[in-house]
C-alpha positions in Angstrom: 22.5 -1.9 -25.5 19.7 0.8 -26.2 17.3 -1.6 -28.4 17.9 -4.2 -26.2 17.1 -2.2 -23.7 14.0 -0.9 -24.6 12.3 -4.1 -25.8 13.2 -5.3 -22.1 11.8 -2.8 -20.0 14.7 -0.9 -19.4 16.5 2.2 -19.7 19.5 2.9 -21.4 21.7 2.2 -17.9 19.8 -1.1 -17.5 17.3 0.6 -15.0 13.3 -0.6 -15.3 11.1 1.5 -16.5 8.8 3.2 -14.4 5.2 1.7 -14.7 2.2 3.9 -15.3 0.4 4.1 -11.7 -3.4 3.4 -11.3 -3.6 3.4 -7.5 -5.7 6.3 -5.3 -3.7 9.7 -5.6 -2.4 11.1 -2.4 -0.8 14.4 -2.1 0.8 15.4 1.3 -1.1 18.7 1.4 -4.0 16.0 2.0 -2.8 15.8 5.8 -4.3 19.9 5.9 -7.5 18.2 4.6 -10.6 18.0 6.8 -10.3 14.7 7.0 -6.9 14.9 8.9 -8.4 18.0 11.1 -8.4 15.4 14.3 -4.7 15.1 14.0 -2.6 17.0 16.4 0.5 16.1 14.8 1.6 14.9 11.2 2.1 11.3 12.8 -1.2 10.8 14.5 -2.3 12.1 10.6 -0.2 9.7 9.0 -1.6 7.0 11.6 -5.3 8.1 10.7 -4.5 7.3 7.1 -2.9 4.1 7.8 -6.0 3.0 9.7 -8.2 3.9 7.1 -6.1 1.9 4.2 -6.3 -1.1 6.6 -10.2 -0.6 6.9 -10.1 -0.4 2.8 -8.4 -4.0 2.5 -10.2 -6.3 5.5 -14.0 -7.5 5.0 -15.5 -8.7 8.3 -15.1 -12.5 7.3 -11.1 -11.9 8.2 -11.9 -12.1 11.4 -14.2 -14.7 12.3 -12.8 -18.4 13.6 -14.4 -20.8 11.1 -11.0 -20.5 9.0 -10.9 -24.2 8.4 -7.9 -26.7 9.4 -5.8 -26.4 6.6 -5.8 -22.2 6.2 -3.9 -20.3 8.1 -4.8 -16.7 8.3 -2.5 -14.1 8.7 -2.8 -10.0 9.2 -2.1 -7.4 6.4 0.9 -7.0 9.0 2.8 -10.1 8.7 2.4 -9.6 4.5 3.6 -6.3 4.7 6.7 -7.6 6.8 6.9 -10.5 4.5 7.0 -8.6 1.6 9.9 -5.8 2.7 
């Protein structure tokens, strides 16, 4: 099963392989950054973050109304549910 394995992405137990990572690096010692200073607990930190990965992803076209007929728009919040 090894070779097979292998040539499939897999580990010897038939696991996947993990996949190299190219995303922003975040460390949890981040939340004693500056940039979490605001935060009075590790949940209004982790909040802070999440607002600014939401402010990364949406340009100010997402929410204007001239979406026409036959789009439907929906929030990073109904894709995230969507996709658990």
């Amino acid at each position: 099963m090894e070779e097979n394995a292998n040539r499939d992405g897999l580990d010897e137990f038939g696991l996947p392989l993990p996949k190299h990572y190219d995303g922003p690096r975040f460390d949890a010692r981040d939340y004693f950054s500056v940039r979490f200073a605001a935060a009075k607990t590790l949940g209004e930190a982790i909040e802070m973050r999440g607002l600014d990965a939401f402010a990364e992803e949406v340009e100010p076209s997402d929410f204007t109304d001239d979406t026409p007929a036959y789009e439907t728009k929906i929030g990073i919040a109904e894709l995230w549910a969507e996709s658990t």
